[in-house]
C-alpha positions as CSV (number, residue, x, y, z in Angstrom):
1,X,-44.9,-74.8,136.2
2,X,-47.3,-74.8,133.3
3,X,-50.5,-73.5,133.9
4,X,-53.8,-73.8,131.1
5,X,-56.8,-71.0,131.2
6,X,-59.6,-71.9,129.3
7,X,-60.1,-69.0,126.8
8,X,-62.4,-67.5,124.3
9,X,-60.2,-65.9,121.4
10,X,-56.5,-66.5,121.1
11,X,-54.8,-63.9,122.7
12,X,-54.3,-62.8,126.2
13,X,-56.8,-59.8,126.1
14,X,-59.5,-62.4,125.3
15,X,-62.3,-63.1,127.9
16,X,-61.9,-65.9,130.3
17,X,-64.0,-69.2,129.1
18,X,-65.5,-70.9,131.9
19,X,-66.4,-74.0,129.6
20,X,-63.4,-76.8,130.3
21,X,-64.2,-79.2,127.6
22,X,-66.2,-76.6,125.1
23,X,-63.5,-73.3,125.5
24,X,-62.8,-72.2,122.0
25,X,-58.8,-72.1,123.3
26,X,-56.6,-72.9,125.7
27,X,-53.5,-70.3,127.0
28,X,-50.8,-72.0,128.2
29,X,-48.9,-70.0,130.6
30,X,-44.9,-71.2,131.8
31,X,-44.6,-69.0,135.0
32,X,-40.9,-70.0,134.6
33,X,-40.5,-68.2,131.5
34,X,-43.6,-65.8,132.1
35,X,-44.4,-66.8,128.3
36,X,-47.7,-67.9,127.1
37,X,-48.9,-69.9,123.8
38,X,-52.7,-70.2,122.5
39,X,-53.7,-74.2,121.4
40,X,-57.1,-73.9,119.4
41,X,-59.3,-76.3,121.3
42,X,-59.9,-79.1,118.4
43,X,-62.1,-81.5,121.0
44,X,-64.5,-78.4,121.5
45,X,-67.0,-79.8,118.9
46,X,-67.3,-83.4,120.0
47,X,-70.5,-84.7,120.3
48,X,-69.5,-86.4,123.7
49,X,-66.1,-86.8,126.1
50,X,-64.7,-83.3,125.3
51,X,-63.8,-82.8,128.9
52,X,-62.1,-86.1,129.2
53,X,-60.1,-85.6,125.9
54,X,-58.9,-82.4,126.6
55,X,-57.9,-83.7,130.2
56,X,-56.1,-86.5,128.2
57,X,-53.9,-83.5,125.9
58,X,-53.5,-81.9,129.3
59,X,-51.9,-84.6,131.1
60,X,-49.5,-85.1,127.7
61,X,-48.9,-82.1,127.6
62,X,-47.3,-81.8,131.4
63,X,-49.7,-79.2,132.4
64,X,-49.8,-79.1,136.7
65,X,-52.6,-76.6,136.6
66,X,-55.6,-75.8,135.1
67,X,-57.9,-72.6,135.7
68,X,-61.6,-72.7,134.1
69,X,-64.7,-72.2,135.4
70,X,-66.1,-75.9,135.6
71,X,-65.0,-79.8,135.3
72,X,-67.2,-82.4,134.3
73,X,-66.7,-85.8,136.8
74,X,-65.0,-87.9,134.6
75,X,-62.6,-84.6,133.3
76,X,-61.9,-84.2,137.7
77,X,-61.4,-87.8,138.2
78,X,-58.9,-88.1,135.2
79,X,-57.0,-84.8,136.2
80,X,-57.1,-85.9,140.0
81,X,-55.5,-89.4,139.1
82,X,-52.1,-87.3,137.6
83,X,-52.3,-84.8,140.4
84,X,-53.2,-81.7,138.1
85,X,-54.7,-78.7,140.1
86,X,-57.7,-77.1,139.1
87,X,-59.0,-74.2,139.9
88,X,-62.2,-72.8,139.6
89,X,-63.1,-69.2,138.6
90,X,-66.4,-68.0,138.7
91,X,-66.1,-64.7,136.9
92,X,-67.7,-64.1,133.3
93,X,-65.9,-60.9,133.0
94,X,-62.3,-61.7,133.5
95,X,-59.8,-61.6,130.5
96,X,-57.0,-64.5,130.6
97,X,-54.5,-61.3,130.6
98,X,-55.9,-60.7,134.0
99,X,-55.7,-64.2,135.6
100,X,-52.4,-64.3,134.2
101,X,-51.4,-61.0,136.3
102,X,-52.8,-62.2,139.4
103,X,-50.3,-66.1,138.8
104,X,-47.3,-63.7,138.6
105,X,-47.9,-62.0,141.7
């Protein structure tokens, strides 16, 4: 299962983004292979519809879940429609290291 956590910096020491459509990066996290790759948000500056682009590269990119802080209505409704989980974290002062500790428990 692939698993996105909206980030700030592109490693996994980084602190957790709770932006969905504005994080700075995304970590994409196989808990098959326990590896993890950094995408640099590129939708993150868009004037409008960031959220529902980068639920559009989501979906492409066969993510099932998502972890991040918020979701706009028409980001939810788009990730609902192709079944992708997302779960909210409410913590400023995570790092993605650490939520990525707790999914391989």
């Amino acid at each position: 299962m692939k698993t996105l956590i909206t980030s700030s910096g592109e490693n996994n020491s980084a602190q957790f983004d709770k932006r969905f459509g504005r994080a700075a990066w995304f970590c994409v996290f196989d808990e098959e292979t326990k590896g993890s790759v950094f995408i640099k948000n590129t939708n993150a500056g868009a004037s409008n519809g960031a959220g529902t682009m980068v639920a559009e590269q989501i979906v492409s990119m066969k993510v099932q879940k998502v972890i991040s802080g918020d979701f706009g209505p028409k980001a939810k409704d788009l990730l609902d429609k192709f079944n992708v989980q997302m779960v909210i974290v409410q913590d400023n002062d995570v790092t993605v290291q650490e939520i990525i500790e707790k999914l391989k428990a």
